[in-house]
One Martini backbone bead per residue (centre of mass of N, CA, C, O) as a GRO file, in nm:
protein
  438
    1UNK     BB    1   5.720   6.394  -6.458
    2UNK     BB    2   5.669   6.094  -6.595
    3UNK     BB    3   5.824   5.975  -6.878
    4UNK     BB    4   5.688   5.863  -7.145
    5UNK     BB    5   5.511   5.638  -7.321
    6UNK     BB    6   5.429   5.380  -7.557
    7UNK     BB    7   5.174   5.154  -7.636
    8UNK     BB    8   5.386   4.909  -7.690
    9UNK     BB    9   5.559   4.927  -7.438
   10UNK     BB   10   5.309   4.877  -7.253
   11UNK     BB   11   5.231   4.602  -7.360
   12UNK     BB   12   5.493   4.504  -7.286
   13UNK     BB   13   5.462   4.504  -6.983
   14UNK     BB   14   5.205   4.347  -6.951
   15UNK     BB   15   5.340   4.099  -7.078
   16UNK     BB   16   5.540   4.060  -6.870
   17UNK     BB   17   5.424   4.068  -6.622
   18UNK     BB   18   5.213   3.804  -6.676
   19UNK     BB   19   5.391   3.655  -6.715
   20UNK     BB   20   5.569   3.676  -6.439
   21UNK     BB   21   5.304   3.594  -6.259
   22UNK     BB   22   5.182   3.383  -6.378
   23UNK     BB   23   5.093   3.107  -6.474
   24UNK     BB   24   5.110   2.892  -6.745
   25UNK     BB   25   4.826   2.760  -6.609
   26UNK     BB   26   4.433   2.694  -6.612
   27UNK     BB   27   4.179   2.616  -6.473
   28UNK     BB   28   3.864   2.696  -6.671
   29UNK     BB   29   3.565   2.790  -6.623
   30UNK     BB   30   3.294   2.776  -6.885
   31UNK     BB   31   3.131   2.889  -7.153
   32UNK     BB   32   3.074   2.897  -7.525
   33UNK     BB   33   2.951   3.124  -7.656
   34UNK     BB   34   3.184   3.121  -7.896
   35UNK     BB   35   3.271   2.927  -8.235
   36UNK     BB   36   3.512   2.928  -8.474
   37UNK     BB   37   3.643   2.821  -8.793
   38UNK     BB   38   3.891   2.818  -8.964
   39UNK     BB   39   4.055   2.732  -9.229
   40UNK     BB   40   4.323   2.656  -9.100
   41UNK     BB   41   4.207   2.487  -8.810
   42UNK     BB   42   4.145   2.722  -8.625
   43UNK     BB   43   3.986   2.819  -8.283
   44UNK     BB   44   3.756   3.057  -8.187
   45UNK     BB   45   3.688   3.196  -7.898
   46UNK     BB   46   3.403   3.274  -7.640
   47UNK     BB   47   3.389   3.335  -7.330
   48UNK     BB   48   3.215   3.260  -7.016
   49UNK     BB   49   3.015   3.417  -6.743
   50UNK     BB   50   2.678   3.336  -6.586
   51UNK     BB   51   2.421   3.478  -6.464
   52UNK     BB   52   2.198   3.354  -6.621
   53UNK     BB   53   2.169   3.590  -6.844
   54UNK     BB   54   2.415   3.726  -6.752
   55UNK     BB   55   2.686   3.850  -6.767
   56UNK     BB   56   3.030   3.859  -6.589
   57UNK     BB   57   3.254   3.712  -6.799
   58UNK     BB   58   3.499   3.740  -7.034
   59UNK     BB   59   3.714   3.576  -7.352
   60UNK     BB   60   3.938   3.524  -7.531
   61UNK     BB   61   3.984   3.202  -7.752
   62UNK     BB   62   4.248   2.965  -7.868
   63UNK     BB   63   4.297   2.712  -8.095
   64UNK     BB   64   4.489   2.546  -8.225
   65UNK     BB   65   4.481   2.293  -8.484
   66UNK     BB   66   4.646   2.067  -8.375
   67UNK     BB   67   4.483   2.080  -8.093
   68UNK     BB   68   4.195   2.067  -8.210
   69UNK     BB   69   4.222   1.792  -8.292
   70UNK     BB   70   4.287   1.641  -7.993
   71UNK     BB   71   4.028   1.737  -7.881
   72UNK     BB   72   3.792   1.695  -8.028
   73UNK     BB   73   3.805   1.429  -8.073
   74UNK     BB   74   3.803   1.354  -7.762
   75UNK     BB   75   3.529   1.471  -7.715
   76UNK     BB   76   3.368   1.322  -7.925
   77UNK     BB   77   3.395   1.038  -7.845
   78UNK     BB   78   3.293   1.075  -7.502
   79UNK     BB   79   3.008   1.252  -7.556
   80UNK     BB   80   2.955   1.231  -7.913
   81UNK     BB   81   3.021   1.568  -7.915
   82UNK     BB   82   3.079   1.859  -8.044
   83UNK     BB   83   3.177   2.137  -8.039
   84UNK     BB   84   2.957   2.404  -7.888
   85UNK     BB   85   2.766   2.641  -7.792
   86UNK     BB   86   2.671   2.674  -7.449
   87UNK     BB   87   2.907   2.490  -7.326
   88UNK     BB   88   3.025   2.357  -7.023
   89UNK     BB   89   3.393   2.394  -6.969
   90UNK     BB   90   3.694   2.225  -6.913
   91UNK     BB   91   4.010   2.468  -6.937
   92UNK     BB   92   4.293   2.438  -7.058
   93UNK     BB   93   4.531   2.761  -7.002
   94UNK     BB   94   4.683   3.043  -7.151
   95UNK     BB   95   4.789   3.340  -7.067
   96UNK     BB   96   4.774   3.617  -7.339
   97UNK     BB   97   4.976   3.899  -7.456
   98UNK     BB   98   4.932   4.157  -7.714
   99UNK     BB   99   4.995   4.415  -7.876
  100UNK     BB  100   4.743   4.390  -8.081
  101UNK     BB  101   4.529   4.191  -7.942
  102UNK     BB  102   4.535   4.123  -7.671
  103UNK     BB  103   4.367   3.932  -7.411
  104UNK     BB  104   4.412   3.592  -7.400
  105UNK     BB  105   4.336   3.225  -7.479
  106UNK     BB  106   4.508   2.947  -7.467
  107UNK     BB  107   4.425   2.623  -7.534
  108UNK     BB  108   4.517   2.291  -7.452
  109UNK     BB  109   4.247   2.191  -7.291
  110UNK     BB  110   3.984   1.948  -7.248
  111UNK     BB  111   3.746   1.846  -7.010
  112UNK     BB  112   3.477   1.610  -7.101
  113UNK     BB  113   3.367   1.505  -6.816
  114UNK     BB  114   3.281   1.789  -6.691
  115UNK     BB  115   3.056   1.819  -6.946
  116UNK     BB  116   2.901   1.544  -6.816
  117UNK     BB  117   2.877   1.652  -6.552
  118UNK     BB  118   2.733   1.896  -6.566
  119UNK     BB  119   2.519   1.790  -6.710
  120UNK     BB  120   2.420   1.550  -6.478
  121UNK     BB  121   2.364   1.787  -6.247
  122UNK     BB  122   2.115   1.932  -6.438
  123UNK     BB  123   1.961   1.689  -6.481
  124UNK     BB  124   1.936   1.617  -6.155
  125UNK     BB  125   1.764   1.869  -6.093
  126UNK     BB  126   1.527   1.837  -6.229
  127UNK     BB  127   1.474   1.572  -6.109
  128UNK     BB  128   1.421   1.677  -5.836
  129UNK     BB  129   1.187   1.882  -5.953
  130UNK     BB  130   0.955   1.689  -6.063
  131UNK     BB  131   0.934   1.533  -5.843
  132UNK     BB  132   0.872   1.752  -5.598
  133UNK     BB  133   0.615   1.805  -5.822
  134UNK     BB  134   0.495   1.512  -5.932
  135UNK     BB  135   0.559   1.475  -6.248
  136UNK     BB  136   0.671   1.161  -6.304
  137UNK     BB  137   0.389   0.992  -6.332
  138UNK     BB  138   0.142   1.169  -6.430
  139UNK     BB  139   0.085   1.060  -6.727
  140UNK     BB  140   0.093   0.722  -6.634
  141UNK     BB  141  -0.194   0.739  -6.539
  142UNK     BB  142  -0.292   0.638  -6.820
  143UNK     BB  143  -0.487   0.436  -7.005
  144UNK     BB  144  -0.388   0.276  -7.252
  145UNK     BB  145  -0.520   0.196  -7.572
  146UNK     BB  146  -0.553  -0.147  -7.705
  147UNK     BB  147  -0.613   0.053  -7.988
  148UNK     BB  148  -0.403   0.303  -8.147
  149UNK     BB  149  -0.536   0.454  -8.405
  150UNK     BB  150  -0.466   0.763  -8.288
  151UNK     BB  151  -0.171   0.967  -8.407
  152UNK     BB  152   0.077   1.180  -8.255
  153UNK     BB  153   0.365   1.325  -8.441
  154UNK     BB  154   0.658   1.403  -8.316
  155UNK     BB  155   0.878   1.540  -8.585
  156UNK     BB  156   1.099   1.490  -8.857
  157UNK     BB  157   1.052   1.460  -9.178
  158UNK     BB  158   1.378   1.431  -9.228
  159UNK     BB  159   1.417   1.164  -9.054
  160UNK     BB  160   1.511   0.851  -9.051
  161UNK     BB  161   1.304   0.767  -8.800
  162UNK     BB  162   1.038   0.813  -8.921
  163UNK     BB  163   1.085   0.683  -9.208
  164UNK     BB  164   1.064   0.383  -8.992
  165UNK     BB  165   0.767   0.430  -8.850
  166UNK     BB  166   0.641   0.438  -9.111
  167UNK     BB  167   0.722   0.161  -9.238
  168UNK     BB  168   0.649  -0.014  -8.996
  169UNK     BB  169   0.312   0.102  -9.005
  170UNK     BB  170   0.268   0.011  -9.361
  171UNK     BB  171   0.433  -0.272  -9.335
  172UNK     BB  172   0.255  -0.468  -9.199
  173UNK     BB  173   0.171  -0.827  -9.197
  174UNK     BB  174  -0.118  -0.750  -9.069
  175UNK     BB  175  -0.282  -0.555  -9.182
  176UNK     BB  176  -0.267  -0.290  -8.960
  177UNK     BB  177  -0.449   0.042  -8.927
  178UNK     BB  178  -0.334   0.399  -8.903
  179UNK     BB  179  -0.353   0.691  -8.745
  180UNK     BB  180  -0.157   0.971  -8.850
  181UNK     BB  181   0.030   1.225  -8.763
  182UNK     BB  182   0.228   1.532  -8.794
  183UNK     BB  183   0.460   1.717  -8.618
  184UNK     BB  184   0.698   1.941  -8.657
  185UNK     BB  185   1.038   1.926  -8.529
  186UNK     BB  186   1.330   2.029  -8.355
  187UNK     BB  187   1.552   1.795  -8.246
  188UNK     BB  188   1.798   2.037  -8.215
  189UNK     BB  189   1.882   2.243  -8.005
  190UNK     BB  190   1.773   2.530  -7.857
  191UNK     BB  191   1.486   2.525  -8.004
  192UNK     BB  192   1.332   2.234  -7.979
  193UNK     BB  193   1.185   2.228  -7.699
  194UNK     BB  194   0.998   2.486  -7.854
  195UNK     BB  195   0.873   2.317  -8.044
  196UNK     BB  196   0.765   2.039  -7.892
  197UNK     BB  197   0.553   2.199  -7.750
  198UNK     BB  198   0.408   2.371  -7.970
  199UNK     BB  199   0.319   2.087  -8.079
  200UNK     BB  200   0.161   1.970  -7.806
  201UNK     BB  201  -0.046   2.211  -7.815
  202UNK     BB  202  -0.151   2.163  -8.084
  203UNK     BB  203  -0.274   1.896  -8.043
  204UNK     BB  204  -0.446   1.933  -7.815
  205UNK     BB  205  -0.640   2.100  -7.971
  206UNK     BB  206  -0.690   1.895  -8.184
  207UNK     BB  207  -0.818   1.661  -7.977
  208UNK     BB  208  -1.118   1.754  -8.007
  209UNK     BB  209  -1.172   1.604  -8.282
  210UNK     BB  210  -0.978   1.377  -8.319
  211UNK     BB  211  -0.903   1.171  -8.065
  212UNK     BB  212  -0.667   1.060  -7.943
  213UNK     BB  213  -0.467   0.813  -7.805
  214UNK     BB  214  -0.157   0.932  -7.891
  215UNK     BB  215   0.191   0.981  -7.835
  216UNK     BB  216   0.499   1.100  -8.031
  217UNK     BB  217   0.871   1.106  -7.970
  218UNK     BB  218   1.058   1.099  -8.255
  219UNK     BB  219   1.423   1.000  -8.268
  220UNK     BB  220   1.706   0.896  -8.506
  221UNK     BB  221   1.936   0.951  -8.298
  222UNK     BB  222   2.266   1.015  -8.171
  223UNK     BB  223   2.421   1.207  -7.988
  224UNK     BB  224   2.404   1.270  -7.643
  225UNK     BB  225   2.416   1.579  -7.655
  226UNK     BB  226   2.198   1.605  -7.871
  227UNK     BB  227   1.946   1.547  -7.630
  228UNK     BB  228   1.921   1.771  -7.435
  229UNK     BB  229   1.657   1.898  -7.540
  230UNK     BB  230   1.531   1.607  -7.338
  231UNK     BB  231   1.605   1.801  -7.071
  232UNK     BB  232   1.417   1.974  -7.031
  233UNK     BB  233   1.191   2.126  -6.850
  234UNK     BB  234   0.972   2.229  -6.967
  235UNK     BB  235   0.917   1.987  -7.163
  236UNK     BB  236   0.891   1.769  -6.915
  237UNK     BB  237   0.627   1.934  -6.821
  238UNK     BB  238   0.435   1.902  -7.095
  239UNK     BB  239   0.444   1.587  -7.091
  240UNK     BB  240   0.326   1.535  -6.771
  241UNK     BB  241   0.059   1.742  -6.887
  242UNK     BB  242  -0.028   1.562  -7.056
  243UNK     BB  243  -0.380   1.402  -7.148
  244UNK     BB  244  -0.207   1.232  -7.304
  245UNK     BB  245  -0.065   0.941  -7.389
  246UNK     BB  246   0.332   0.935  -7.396
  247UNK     BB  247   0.561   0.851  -7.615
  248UNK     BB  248   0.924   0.735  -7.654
  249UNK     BB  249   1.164   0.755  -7.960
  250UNK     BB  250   1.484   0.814  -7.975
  251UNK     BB  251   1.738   0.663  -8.017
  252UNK     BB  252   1.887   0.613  -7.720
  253UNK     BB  253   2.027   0.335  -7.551
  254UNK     BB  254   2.212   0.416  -7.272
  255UNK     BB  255   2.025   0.677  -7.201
  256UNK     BB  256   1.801   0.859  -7.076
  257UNK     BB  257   1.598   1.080  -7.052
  258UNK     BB  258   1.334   1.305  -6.926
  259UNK     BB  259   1.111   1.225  -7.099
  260UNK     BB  260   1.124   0.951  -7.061
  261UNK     BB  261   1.053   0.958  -6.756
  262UNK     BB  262   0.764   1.110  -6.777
  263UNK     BB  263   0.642   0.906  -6.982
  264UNK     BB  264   0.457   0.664  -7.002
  265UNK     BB  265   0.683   0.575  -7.267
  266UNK     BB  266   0.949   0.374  -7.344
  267UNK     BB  267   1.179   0.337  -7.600
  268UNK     BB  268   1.404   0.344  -7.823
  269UNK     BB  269   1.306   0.337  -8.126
  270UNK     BB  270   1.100   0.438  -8.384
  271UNK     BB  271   1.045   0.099  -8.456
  272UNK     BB  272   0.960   0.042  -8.151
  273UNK     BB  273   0.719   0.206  -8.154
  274UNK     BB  274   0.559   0.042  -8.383
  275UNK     BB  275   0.577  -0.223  -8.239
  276UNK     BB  276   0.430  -0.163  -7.998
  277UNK     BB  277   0.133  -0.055  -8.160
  278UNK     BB  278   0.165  -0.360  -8.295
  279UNK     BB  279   0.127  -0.504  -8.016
  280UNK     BB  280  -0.173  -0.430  -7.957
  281UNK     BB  281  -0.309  -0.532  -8.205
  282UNK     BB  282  -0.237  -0.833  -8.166
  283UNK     BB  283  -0.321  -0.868  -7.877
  284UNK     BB  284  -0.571  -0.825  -7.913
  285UNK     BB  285  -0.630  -1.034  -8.137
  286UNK     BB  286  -0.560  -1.244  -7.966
  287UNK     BB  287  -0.751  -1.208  -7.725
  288UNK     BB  288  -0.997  -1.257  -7.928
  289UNK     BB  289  -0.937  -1.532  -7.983
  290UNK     BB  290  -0.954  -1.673  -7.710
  291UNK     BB  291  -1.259  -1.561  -7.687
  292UNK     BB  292  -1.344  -1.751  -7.903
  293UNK     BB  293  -1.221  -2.025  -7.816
  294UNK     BB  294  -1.369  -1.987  -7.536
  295UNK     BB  295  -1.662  -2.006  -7.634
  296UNK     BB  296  -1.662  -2.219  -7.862
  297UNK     BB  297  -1.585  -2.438  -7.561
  298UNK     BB  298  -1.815  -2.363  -7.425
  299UNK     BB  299  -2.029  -2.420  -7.590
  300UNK     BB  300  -2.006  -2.684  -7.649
  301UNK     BB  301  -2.005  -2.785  -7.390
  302UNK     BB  302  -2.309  -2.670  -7.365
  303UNK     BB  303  -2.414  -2.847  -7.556
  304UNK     BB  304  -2.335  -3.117  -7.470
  305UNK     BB  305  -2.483  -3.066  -7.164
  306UNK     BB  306  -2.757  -3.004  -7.293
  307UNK     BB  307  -2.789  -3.250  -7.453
  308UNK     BB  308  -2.769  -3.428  -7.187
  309UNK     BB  309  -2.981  -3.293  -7.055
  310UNK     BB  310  -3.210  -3.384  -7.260
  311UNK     BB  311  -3.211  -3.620  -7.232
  312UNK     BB  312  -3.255  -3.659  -6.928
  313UNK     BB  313  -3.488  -3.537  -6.972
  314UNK     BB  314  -3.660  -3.715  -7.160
  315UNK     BB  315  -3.653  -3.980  -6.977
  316UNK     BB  316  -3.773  -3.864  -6.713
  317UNK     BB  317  -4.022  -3.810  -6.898
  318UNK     BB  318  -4.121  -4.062  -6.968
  319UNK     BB  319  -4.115  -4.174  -6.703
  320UNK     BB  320  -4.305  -3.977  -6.580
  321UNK     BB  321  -4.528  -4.045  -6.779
  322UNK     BB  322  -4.560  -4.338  -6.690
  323UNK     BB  323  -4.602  -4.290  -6.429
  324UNK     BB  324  -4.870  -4.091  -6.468
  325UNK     BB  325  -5.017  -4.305  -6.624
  326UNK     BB  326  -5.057  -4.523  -6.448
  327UNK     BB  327  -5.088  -4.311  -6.185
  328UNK     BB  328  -5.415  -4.267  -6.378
  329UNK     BB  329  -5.473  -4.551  -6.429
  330UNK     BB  330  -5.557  -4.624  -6.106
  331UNK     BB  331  -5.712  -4.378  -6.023
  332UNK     BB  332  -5.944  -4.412  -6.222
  333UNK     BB  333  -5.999  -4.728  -6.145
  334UNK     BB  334  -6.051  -4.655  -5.859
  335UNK     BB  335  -6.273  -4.451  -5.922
  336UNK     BB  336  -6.468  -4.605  -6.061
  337UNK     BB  337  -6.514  -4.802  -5.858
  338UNK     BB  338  -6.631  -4.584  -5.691
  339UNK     BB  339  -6.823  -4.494  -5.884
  340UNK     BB  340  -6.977  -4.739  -5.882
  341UNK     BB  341  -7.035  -4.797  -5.568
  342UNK     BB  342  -7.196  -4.532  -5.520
  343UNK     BB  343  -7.417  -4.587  -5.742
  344UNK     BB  344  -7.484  -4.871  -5.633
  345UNK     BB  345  -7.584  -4.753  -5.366
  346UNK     BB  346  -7.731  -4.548  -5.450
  347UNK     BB  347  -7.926  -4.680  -5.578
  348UNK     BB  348  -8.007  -4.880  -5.369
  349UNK     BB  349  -8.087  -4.641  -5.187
  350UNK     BB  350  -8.322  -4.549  -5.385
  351UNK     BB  351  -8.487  -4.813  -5.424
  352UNK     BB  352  -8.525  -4.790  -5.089
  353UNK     BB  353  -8.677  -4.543  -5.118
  354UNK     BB  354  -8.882  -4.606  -5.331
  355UNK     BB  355  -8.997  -4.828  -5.159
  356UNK     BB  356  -9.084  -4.633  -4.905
  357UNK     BB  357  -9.229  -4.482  -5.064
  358UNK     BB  358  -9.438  -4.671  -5.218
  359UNK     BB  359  -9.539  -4.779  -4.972
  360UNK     BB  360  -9.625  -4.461  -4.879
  361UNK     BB  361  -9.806  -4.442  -5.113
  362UNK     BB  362 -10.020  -4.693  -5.072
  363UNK     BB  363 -10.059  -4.586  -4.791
  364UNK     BB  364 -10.147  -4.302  -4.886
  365UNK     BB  365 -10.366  -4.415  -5.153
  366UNK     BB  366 -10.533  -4.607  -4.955
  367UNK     BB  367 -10.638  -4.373  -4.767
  368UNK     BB  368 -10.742  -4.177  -4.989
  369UNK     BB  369 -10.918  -4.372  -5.138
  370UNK     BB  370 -11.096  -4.372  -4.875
  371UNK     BB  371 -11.150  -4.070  -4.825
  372UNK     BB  372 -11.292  -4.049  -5.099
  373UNK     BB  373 -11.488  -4.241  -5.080
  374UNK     BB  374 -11.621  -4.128  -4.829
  375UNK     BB  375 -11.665  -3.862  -4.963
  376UNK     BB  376 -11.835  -3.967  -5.194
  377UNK     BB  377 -12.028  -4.087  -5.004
  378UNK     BB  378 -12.102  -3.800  -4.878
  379UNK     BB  379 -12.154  -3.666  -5.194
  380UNK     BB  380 -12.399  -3.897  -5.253
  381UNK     BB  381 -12.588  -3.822  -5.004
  382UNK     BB  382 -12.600  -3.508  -5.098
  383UNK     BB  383 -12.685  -3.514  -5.368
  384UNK     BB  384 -12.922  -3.689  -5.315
  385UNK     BB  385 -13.065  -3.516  -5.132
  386UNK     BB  386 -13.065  -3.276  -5.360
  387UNK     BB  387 -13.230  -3.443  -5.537
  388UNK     BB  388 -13.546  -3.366  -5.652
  389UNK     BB  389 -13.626  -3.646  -5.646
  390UNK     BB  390 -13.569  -3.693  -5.341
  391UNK     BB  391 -13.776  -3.543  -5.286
  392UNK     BB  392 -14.034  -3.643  -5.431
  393UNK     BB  393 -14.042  -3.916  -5.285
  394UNK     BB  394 -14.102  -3.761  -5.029
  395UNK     BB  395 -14.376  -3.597  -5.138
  396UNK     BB  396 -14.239  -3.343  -5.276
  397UNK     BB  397 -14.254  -3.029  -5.441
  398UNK     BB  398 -14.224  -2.754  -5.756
  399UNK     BB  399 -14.248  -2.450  -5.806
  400UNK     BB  400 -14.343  -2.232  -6.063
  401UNK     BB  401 -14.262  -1.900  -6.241
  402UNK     BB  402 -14.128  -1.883  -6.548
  403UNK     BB  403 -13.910  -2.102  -6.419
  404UNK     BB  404 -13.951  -1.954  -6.122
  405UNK     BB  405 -13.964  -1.946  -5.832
  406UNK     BB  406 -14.165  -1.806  -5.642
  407UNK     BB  407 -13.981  -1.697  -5.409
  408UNK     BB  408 -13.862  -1.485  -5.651
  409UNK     BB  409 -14.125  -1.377  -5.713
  410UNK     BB  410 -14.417  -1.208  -5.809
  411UNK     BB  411 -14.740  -1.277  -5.673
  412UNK     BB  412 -15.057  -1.319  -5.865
  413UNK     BB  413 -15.383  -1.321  -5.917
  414UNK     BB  414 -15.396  -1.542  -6.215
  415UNK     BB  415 -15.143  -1.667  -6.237
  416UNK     BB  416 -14.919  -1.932  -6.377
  417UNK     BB  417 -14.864  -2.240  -6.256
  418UNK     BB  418 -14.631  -2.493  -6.178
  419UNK     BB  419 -14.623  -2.834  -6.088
  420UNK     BB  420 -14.370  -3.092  -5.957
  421UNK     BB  421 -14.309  -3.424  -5.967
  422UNK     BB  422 -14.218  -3.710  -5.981
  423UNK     BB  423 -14.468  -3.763  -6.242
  424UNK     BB  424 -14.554  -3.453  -6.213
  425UNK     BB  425 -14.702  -3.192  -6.439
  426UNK     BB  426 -14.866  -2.910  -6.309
  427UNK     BB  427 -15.155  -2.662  -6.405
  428UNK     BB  428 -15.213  -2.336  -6.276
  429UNK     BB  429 -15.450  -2.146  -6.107
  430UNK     BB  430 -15.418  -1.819  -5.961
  431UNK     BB  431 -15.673  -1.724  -5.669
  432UNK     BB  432 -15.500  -1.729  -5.423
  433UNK     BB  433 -15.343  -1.518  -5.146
  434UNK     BB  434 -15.157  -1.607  -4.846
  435UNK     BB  435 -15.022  -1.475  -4.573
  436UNK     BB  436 -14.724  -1.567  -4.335
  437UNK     BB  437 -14.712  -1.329  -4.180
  438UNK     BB  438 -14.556  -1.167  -3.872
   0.00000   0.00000   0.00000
């Protein structure tokens, strides 16, 4: 049986392995799982390494006081931002092992370049996964509205950034009103791009009723790294879908985020945001006013032009009156003369017809009454023929009985008969009568 030793012992011999057969350092990539800062200044972490959100390898380090102030200082000078929890870094570590307290690493430095290029590689994948999915020009399809007055903002209420797009979109010296509402959202750190997701939710619900015309997600600047939440993927696939035109007024001017790429519109600060908004209400009223400078320089020309065109056509019309007057009285007076020579003919002609009527009439009239006299007497010759006293002379008479000739009534013997002569009337009385039947 091999001899026991004690667990002092045991940790004595593998600190010494350690020491001996490991190299002084090692560059070690890893993410800083949890990071604590002691009264004393120094810094304890635990880092990872993770598949997913698997853990697959973990263990403490510290970073000693003095190391963490000249590493701290220069990886925020260099990325912007402080070191913390999430960030994948790599670091220079030494490994040690303690008889109390086991195996961890001391970090003697860390390099920012890498946690800027590792940002940068995770960065250009989301982008070249949104291109590859189309997302990137998305938003950019809807056309601005050239008066913005319905606007939903996503910010923190306490950003200074904020409280500089309002102030300068309600102390605008044109005097535009714009009607905006907040959705506030936490704009750094692990949960930010989950808040504004959440955000853009309740608006796009809100805007059925609202009608917003645009979106704007403002944030008042900040160090490089703490922007990393507007490079998130899911924020930025949010973004390129959603149905209203997005503004982003992020605040840093150095580089762009990726919402900043899917958004409609790009400016740089939250001031520049508000001066966007009031550069169309500008816009429009300078529009406006050219439209207005150009009609009334139309209309004028138009009047002008119009009165000329009146005056024009006025002498025309007058030009035009006066040869129409001309030549409806030289019409007038050919019809005259003309209707006069037809009246002097036509009377001529009626004259002459009436001269041949005349004529025919007399000659007519002239054969009439030669024939009406001969008519005349031969009606003077038939009348004297039957006029009784012409029969008289011829030395016949007529009886009547009762004023009625005899053959005309009943004789009988005893009545008294007149007979009538030329100068005599006599009474007889009939004695016989003798009949001269066939």
């Amino acid at each position: 049986m091999q001899q026991a030793i004690s667990l002092l012992e045991l940790n004595q011999i593998i600190r010494d392995s350690l020491e001996n057969n490991l190299s002084p350092s090692y560059w070690v990539i890893a993410e800083i799982g949890e990071l604590k800062l002691a009264a004393a200044g120094h810094a304890y972490l635990e880092l990872v390494e993770k598949n997913g959100n698997q853990v697959k390898a973990k263990i403490r380090a510290n970073i000693w006081q003095y190391s963490f102030r000249t590493i701290a200082g220069r990886f925020q000078a260099i990325t912007g931002k402080e070191l913390r929890a999430g960030m994948k870094v790599l670091a220079l570590a030494t490994v040690t092992f303690h008889e109390l307290y086991g195996i961890s690493l001391t970090i003697k430095d860390i390099d920012p370049n890498y946690t800027l290029g590792e940002r940068a590689r995770i960065r250009q994948e989301i982008i070249d996964r949104l291109r590859h999915e189309g997302m990137m020009e998305l938003n950019k399809r809807f056309e601005l509205p050239s008066v913005p007055q319905r606007i939903a903002v996503i910010s923190s209420q306490t950003a200074a950034g904020y409280g500089d797009f309002v102030q300068q979109l309600q102390s605008n010296r044109y005097g535009y009103q714009v009607h905006f509402k907040l959705y506030p959202a936490t704009l750094q750190g692990s949960e930010a791009a989950k808040t504004m997701i959440r955000a853009l939710e309740q608006i796009e619900e809100d805007a059925q009723e609202i009608g917003y015309d645009m979106v704007i997600i403002i944030r008042g600047g900040g160090a490089q790294m703490d922007l990393d939440c507007f490079d998130d993927y899911d924020l930025a696939l949010a973004i390129a879908k959603f149905p209203i035109p997005i503004l982003t007024g992020i605040g840093h001017e150095r580089d762009e985020t990726i919402a900043d790429l899917v958004a409609h519109t790009k400016v740089k600060t939250p001031t520049a945001a508000a001066e966007f908004i009031l550069s169309g209400f500008l816009g429009f009223e300078e529009e406006l006013l050219t439209f207005l400078k150009q009609i009334e320089r139309q209309v004028s020309q138009k009047l002008l032009w119009e009165d000329r065109n009146l005056r024009d056509y006025t002498s025309k019309l007058k030009h035009i009156s006066l040869q129409k007057i001309n030549w409806e009285k030289q019409s007038f007076t050919t019809k005259e003369n003309q209707i006069q020579n037809l009246a002097f003919n036509k009377v001529k002609m009626q004259c002459f017809q009436l001269e041949k009527l005349s004529e025919i009439i007399k000659k007519d009239f002239k054969g009439s009454i030669q024939k009406e006299n001969q008519n005349l007497d031969s009606l003077e010759k038939a009348i004297k023929n039957l006029d009784p006293i012409s029969i008289f002379e011829k030395g016949y008479s007529r009886s009547e009985i009762d004023g009625k000739p005899i053959h005309s009534t009943g004789i009988r013997e005893g009545m008294e008969m007149v007979t009538i002569t030329k100068s005599k009337k006599i009474k007889s009385t009939i004695q016989e009568i003798e009949d001269y039947g066939k």
